[in-house]
N, C-alpha and C positions, 0 to 999 in steps of 0.2 A: 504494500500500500504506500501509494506516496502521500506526503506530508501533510498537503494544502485539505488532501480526503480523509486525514486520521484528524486535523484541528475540526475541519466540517464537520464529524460525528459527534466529535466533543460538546459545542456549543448546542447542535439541533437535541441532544440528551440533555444537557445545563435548562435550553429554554426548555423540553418536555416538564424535566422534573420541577420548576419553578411553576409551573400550573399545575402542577396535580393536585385533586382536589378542589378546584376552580370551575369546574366545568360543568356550567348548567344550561338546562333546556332553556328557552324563550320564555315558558308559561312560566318557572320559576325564577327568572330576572323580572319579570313586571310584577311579580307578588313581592318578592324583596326590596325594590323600587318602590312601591304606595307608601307613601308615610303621612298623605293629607287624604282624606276624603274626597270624594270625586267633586263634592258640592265644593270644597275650600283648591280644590285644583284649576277646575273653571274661572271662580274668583278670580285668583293669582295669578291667571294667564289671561284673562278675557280682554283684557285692552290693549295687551300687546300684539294678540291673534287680529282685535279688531281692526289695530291699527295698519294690517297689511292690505297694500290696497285691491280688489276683488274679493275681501272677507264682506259677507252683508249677516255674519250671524255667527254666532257659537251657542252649546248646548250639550245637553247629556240625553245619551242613545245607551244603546246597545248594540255590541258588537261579538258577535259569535256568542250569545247569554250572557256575555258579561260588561261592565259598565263601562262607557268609552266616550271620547270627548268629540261632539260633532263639530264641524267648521264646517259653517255654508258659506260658498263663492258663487258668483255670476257666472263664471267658465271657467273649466281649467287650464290651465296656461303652464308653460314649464318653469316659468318664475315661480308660480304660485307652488308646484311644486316642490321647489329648492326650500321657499320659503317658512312654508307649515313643516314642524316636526313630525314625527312618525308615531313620538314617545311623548307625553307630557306630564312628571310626577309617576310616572308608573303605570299612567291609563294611554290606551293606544289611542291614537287622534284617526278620524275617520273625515275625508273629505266629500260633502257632498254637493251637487251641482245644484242650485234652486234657481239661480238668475236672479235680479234685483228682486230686492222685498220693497215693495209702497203698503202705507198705512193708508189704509182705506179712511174718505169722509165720513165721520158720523151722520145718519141719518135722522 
């Protein structure tokens, strides 16, 4: 074996071993992740979600049964993409498309 491929084994074993025990599924990073309430998650994120422009809403859904943070946009756009996270507090953020919201006149 030459040299440069007995250092290589060494480190790729250094980095193994330095995760072990590390390693968890997705479902159990967002449950270790929630430390706020979905209602206090929304809060703390809502004006900043708001203030992205094509956001016309935020809310609480459900996603796959379990509690998730809605963001309605006008259209999706791949700005808007980059921009909304995927993760918020530990609840998954769900994009949906509504188009502008108007408040309708009182009748």
């Amino acid at each position: 074996m030459n040299i440069t491929l007995i250092i290589s084994l060494i480190f790729v074993g250094l980095g193994a071993a330095s995760c072990k025990g590390e390693i968890i599924d997705d479902h159990s990073a967002k449950t270790k992740a929630i430390t706020l309430s979905i209602e206090e998650a929304i809060k703390e994120h809502s004006e900043e979600l708001m203030s992205i422009p094509g956001v016309v809403g935020v809310g609480q859904g459900l996603c796959d049964n379990n509690p998730c943070i809605k963001v309605y946009i006008i259209k999706r756009t791949p700005e808007l993409e980059k921009e909304i996270p995927g993760l918020l507090e530990g609840y998954e953020v769900s994009i949906e498309i509504t188009g502008e919201i108007r408040a309708h006149p009182d009748n």
